[in-house]
C-alpha positions as CSV (number, residue, x, y, z in Angstrom):
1,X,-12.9,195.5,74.9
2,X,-12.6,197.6,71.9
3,X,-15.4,198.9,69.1
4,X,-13.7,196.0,67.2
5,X,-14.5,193.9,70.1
6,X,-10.6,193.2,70.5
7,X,-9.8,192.6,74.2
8,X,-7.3,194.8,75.8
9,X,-5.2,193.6,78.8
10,X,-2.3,195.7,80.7
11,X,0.3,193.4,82.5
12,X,2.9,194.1,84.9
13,X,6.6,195.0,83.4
14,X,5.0,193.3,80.0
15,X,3.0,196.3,78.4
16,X,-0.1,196.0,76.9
17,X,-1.4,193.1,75.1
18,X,-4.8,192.5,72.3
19,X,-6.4,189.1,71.9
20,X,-7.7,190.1,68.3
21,X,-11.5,189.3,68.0
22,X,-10.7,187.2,64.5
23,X,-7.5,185.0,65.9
24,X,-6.1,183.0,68.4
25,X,-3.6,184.0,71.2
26,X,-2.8,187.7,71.8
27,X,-0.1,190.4,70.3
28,X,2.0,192.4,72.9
29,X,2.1,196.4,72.2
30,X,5.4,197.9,73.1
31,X,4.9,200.9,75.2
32,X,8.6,201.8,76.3
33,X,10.4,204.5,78.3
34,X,13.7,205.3,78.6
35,X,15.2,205.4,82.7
36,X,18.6,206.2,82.4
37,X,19.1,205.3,79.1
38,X,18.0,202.1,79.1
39,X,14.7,200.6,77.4
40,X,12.0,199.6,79.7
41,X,8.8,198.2,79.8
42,X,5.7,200.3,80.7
43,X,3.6,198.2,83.7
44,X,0.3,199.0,83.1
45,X,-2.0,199.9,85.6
46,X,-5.3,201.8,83.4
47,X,-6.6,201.3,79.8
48,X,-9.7,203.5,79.2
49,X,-11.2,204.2,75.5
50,X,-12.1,207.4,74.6
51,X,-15.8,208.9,72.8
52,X,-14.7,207.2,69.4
53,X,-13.4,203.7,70.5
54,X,-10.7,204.0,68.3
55,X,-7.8,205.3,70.6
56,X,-7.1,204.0,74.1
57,X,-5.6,205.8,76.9
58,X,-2.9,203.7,78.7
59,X,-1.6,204.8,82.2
60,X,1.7,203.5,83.8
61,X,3.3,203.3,86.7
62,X,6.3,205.5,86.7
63,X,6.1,206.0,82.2
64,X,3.2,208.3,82.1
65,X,0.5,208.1,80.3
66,X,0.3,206.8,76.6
67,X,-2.2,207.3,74.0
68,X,-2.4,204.1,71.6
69,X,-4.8,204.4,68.1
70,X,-6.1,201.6,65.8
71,X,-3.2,201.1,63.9
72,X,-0.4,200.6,66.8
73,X,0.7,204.2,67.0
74,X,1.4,205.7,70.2
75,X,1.7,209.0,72.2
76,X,3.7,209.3,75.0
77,X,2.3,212.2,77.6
78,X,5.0,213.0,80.7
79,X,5.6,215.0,83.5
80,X,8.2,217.2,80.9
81,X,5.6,217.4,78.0
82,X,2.0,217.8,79.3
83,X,1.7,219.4,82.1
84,X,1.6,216.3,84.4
85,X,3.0,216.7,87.7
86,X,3.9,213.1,88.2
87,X,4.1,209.9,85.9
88,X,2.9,207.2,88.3
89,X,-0.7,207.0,86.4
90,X,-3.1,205.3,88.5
91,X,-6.6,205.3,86.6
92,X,-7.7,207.3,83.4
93,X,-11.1,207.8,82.8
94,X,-13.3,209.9,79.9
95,X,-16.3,212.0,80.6
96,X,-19.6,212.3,78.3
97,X,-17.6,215.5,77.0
98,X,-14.4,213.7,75.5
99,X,-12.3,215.3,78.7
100,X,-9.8,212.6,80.0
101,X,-9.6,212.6,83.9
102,X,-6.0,211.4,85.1
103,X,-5.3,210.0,88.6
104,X,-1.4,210.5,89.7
105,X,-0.7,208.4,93.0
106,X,1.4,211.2,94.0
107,X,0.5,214.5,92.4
108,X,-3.3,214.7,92.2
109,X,-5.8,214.6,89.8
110,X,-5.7,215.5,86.5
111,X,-7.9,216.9,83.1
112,X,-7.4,217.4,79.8
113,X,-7.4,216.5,76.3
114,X,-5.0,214.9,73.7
115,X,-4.6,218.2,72.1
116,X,-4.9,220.5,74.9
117,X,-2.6,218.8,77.0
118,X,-3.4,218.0,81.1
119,X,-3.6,220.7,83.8
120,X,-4.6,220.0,87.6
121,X,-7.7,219.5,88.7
122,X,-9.0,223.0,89.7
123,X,-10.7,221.8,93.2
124,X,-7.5,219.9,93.8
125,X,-7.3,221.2,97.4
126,X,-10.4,220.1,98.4
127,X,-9.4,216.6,97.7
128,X,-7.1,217.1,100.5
129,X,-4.8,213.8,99.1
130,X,-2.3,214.1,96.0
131,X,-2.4,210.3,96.4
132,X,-5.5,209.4,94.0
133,X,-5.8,205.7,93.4
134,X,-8.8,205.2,91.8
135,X,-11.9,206.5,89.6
136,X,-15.1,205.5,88.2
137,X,-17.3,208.2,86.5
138,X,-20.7,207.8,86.1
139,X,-22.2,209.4,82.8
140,X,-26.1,209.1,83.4
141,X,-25.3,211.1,86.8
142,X,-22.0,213.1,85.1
143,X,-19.9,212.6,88.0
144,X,-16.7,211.0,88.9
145,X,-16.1,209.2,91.9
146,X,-12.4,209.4,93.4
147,X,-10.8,206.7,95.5
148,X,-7.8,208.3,97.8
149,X,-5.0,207.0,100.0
150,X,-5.4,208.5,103.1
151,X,-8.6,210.7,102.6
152,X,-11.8,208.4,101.6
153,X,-13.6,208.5,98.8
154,X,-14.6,212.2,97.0
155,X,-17.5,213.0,94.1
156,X,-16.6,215.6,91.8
157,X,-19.0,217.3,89.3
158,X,-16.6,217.3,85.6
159,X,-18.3,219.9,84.2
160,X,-17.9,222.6,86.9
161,X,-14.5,220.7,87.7
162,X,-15.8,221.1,92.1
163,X,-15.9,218.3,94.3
164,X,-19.5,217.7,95.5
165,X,-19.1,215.5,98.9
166,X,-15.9,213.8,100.8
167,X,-16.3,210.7,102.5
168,X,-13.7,209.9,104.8
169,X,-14.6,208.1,107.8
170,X,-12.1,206.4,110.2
171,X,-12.0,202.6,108.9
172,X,-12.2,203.7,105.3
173,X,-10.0,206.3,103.9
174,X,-7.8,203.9,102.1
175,X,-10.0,203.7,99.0
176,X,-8.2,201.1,96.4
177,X,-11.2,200.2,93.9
178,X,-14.1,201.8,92.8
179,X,-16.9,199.8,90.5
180,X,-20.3,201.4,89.2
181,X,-23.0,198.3,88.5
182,X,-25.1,198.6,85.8
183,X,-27.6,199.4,88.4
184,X,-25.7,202.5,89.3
185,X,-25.1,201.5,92.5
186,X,-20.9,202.1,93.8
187,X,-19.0,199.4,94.8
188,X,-16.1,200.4,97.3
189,X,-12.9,198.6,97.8
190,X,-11.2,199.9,100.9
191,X,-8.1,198.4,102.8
192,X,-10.7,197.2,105.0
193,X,-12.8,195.0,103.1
């Protein structure tokens, strides 16, 4: 949900969608991409707001990552214009700072700004996965928890861009949703239950 309290929803091979707070039924945002030459559909897979609530981030699976304001204009952010490595966009998030944190499901973790462009994550090896599914960031505790395939779950500080702590036991390094309550407490989806 927006500022505007318009509800935002990403679909597969549709787009993105917004259920406007003062009507009935929704409005489909295009977000397209050309694959050889030929129009398609974004799917969806993230929608995170950033510090003004006026712009949303938008990541894809295979299109990147888009950048969509109030007024239906986009940005398009690729592999060949922003210093993304990969366009399969898992999960965006936004720290207390106004930096935008970019999962890749095959190229690693990412941080930047809409200005600045994205660079990788500078403790990327310590992540020991380029296959990050999931975030959450916590802003009371300025942290970002990082779901991986294959190598558990890792907490990262933003602001001194270093991961904290791995956990990767046996049964649970298949991390594919993370969820902070408004306790604070981490909820952990794993392959596993």
């Amino acid at each position: 949900e927006d500022n505007q309290g318009n509800i935002w929803i990403g679909a597969f091979h549709t787009g993105l969608m917004v259920i406007p707070k003062s009507m009935y039924g929704f409005e489909t945002v295009a977000l397209r991409s050309q694959k050889q030459g030929v129009a398609d559909i974004a799917c969806v897979t993230s929608i995170e707001s950033d510090l003004t609530g006026n712009r949303l981030w938008i990541g894809t699976d295979g299109s990147g990552l888009y950048l969509v304001d109030g007024n239906g204009g986009n940005r398009r952010y690729t592999n060949k214009n922003c210093g993304l490595s990969n366009n399969s966009i898992m999960s965006v998030k936004t720290d207390k700072r106004g930096k935008i944190w970019v999962a890749t499901y095959l190229g690693g973790l990412f941080c930047g700004t809409a200005e600045s462009g994205f660079r990788q994550f500078k403790d990327q090896k310590e992540l020991k996965s380029e296959q990050i599914y999931c975030l959450a960031y916590s802003e009371e505790d300025d942290i970002i928890y990082i779901g991986t395939h294959g190598n558990g779950m890792s907490v990262i500080s933003p602001s001194e861009e270093k991961v904290i702590r791995t956990f990767a036991d046996d049964d649970n390094k298949w991390i594919s949703n993370l969820y902070i309550d408004k306790s604070g407490l981490v909820w952990i989806g794993t392959y596993n239950g």
